[in-house]
Each structure stands twice: as C-alpha cells, then as structure tokens.
Residue, then its C-alpha position, 0 to 999 in steps of 0.5 A: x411365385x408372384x413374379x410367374x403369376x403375377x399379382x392382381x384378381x381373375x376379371x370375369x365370371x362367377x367366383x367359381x369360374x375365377x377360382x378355376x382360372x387361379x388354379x389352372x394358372x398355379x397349376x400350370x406353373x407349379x407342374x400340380x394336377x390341377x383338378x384337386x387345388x379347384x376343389x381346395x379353392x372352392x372349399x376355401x370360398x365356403x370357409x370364408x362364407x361360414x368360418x368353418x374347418x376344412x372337412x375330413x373329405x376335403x382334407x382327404x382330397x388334399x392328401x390325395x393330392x400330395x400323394x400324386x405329387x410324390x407320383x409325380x416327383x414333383x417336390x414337396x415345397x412346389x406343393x406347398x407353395x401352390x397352395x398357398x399362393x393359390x390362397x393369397x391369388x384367391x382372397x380378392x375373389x372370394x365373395x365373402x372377403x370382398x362383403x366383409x365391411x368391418x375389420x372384424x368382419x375382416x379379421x374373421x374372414x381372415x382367421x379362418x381362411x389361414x387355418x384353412x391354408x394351414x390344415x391343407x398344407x398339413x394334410x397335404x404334407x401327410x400324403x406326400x410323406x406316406x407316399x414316399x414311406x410306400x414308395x421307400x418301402x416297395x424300392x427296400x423290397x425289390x432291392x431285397x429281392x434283388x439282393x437274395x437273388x444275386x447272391x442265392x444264384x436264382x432269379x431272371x438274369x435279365x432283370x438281375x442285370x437291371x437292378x445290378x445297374x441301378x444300384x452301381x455294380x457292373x456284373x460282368x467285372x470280377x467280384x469278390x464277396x464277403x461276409x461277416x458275423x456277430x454275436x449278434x444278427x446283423x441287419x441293414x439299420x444297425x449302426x454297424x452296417x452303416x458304417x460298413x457301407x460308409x467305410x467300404x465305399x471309402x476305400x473301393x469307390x461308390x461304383x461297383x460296391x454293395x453292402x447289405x445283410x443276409x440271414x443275419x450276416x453282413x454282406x459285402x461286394x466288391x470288384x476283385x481283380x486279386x487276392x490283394x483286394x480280397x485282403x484288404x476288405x477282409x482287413x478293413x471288416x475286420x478293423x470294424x470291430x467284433x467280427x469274424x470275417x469269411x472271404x470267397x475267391x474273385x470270381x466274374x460275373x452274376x453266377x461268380x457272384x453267388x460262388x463267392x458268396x457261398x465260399x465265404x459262407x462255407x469258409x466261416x461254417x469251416x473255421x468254426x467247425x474246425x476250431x480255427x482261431x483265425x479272425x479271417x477266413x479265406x476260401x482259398x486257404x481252406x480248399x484243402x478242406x474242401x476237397x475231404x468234404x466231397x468223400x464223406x463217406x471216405x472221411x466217415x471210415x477214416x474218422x471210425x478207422x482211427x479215432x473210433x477207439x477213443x469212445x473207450x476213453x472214461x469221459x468219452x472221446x472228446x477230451x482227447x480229440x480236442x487234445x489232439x486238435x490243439x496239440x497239431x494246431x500248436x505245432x506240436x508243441x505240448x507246453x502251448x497245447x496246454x496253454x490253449x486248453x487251460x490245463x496243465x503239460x502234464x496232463x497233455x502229454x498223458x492224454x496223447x498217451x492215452x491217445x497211442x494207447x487206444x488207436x496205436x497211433x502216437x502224435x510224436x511220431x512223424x509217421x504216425x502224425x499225417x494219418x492222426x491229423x487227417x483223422x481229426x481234421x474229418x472229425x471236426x468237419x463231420x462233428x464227431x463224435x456229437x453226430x455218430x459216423x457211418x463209414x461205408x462197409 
C-alpha cells in the first residue's frame, strides 16, 4: 500500500480537509466508496482528542461501509487494509498527535487510535459478512426457484434458460434425470448430498450436471445420450449407500427435463406399491405398468372380477394376495415363495389352493397364470384391498 500511496503528510489546509485528502486517496486505490472512510478519519481526529471508542453510529457507518463493499465485489482484505492504511497515513495529521509532548501523552494517543482501528476493522468485517449471508441466502432462493421450476415443468422459459447457464447445464442436450430416497429426508446440507454432488461430477463432469434435493429426495441431472449413462448414474447413487434409486428415460430439453423427473418419481412410487425389491428402478422397465394404470377403471373391474373372492378368505384377502404376488415374483417356485414370506411350503401351497378354491383360478396352470398375475399387478397398483375398488358397471 505505501508503494501506491506513498509515505509522507497531506500539506496544507485544516486537519479536516487533510483527512479528506487521505481518504480520497486510499479510496482511490483500494476501489472503496470514499465517502464513509472521511467519516471514520474524522472520527478517529476525535478519538485522539478525547481517548474515547468509536460510537455505535460511527461503528454503524463502518459497517454500512463493509456492506457496500460486498456490493461492490470488492474484496474483504482491500477493505481492511484501506482502513488501516488510511490510519497510519492519518497519524501525522491528527492534531492531538502532533500535541502530544510526552511519550505518555504519546503512548495514550497511540492506544486509543489502534482500539479505534481495531473496532472499525471488527465492524467492518461484520457487514461485509452479513452482506454476503443475504446475498448467499437470496442466490439459494433463485437457485431453489429455478430448481422447482425445471423440474415442476412451470416457470418463464426465458428465465429458466438463464439460470440453467449460470448454474452449467445446457437445455437443449438430452438429459436424464434421477432420484434417490432415504429412510430419511434428504436436504442440500447433508453430508449425503454433498458427497452425491462431489461424486456425480467426478464421473459426468462439472458441465451439464446438477445435484440438489426436492420434497426430501435426492435429485440428479445428468446429460444422457443412452440407457448406458442412464445406468450408470444409477449405479453410481447406488453405491453411496442406503438408497433406492428411480431413474427416468434420456429426454431433450427443459420440458424433457421435467418428464424424466416425474418418470423417476413414478418409477420409485411403482416399485414401492409393487413390492419390487430391486434397488434400482428404471422408467423404461416399468412402461408395461404404466400402460395399465392409464384404464383404472379397467383394472378396477379386473382387480373385483378376479381377486374379489378373496375377502372370503378368514384373515381377509390379503395373506393370499401376497402370497400369490411372491409366488410370481419367485417364478413360481413355492420353496422361494416360502423363503421371502418367512413361513413354511406348505402353507404356501394351501394358500394357492385356497386361492383356486375361491376365484377358479390355480396359480400352476399356465392358462390360468397371466389372467391371476395381471390381477395382482393391478391390485398392488390400486392398493387393494386397503382402498376398495369401484369397477365400471
């Protein structure tokens, strides 16, 4: 700093206008609004007069002062260092430094012109840093509104396209989406989620990649030109540990965006309804049961047509439903029907007898099979028989 100002006193003029002079001066080489470091130079004249601390409005304006600074982008350490060059550049003009005769006249002139450096650079310090906490906090919401947006499907394209470039993903690229659950909500600040982002951006690059949270999930973007890199970020959420991974199918653009999302949503919802054990999900495997869920009314009847009988059951439908769901899920293989139920093959094999007994429907007969596993797969969908269905009449 002193090789830009250089050393030596202000000449001429009152004390006041000297000050002026010195702030102007580091001002002008620091890039710092002038105006509030003449108000702290001026205090620090009267600190030296009086030996007192700065006052609250005076440690106000240095704070304000830092706030502006932030404003501005200009760096904490110029800030700091305006000042306290502005103080030593200040200590042959303040008149009571120059009056003082003694060296402990000195000494006390000395003492409380540092304190005074020492609170100012302290306040200023503050407002910088709450400047920056508001300016963090206002660019998390826009970055949160951005994020809702892309994936709700809503919001001004225009502006989604703006915020999509600040934060590095091109829209106009195929994208895939996916999205892992916990036992737990997720959200941004978790380790987790970190280290997701961290290990995403590893593999697929920093460009064209976004990690974030939504209602509790764990939400990744990635560009996608195949099924190939929609697996492998599955495998890579997976790997993290305690998830279950949904994954939606490559799609362009900021609309394909929001499509893939919802896939992946769906596919979890799916799987989970289903009783599927897989860890991962994909969209495109569950298409299948996508297709039935659009004939609710369809499946409604299906579900009555087939499965109604069950009620009959004493314990209710449900044993045997279940039953008959890990009956097909084993491939039809009673001993590992009975191994996923925890109950013993006999009792597997009365239940799908019982089964045959109440709708005419046997398990074991390849005609019969298609018919009862369709049943079931529309009952797992419309969570039956929790929720009662209405079949068209």
């Amino acid at each position: 700093m002193a090789g830009k100002l250089g050393p030596g006193r202000a000449d001429g003029g009152t004390p006041s206008e000297a000050m002026g002079r010195i702030a102007a001066a580091v001002a002008e080489a620091e890039s710092v609004p002038v105006l509030r470091l003449g108000d702290y130079l001026e205090a620090l004249m009267a600190v030296a007069e009086t030996g007192r601390r700065l006052t609250r409005r005076e440690l106000d304006a240095c704070r304000q002062h830092g706030e502006e600074a932030a404003g501005l982008g200009v760096p904490l350490r110029a800030v700091v260092d305006a000042y306290l060059t502005a103080t030593w550049r200040a200590w042959d003009e303040l008149p009571a430094a120059r009056a003082a005769g003694s060296v402990g006249a000195v000494r006390s002139v000395t003492r409380a012109v540092l304190r005074a450096a020492d609170d100012a650079a302290a306040a200023l310090a503050d407002g910088y840093e709450s400047a920056q906490r508001v300016a963090i906090r206002r660019e998390e919401a826009l970055r949160r509104e951005f994020i809702d947006d892309l994936l709700d499907g809503g919001g001004d394209l225009e502006l989604l396209m703006e915020w999509a470039e600040r934060c590095g993903l091109r829209l106009g690229g195929r994208h895939a989406v996916a999205v892992a659950t916990s036992e737990e909500p997720l959200t941004d600040t978790m380790p987790l989620t970190r280290r997701a982002e961290a290990e995403v951006a590893h593999r697929f690059g920093s460009r064209d990649v976004l990690v974030a949270t939504k209602g509790g999930l764990l939400v990744c973007v990635v560009p996608a030109s195949d099924g190939e890199v929609v697996s492998q970020l599955a495998g890579l959420l997976r790997r993290l540990g305690g998830l279950r991974v949904g994954v939606g199918r490559p799609r362009a653009g900021p609309t394909g965006v929001a499509r893939s999302y919802q896939e992946a949503r769906e596919a979890l919802d799916l799987a989970g309804r289903l009783g599927l054990d897989d860890p991962v999900v994909e969209a495109a495997s569950l298409l299948v049961y996508r297709v039935l869920l659009r004939d609710r009314g369809a499946i409604a009847e299906l579900v009555d047509g087939v499965l109604g009988p069950l009620r009959q059951a004493r314990g209710g439908a449900g044993p045997l439903l279940d039953t008959l769901a890990a009956y097909f899920q084993a491939g039809g293989v009673a001993v590992e029907a009975a191994r996923r139920l925890h109950i013993g093959t006999r009792t597997v094999t009365y239940r799908l007898d019982r089964v045959r007994a109440l709708t005419g429907y046997a398990a074991t007969d390849p005609a019969h099979r298609f018919t009862l596993e369709a049943a079931v797969l529309g009952a797992r969908l419309l969570d039956w028989p929790s929720i009662p269905v209405e079949p068209i009449e």
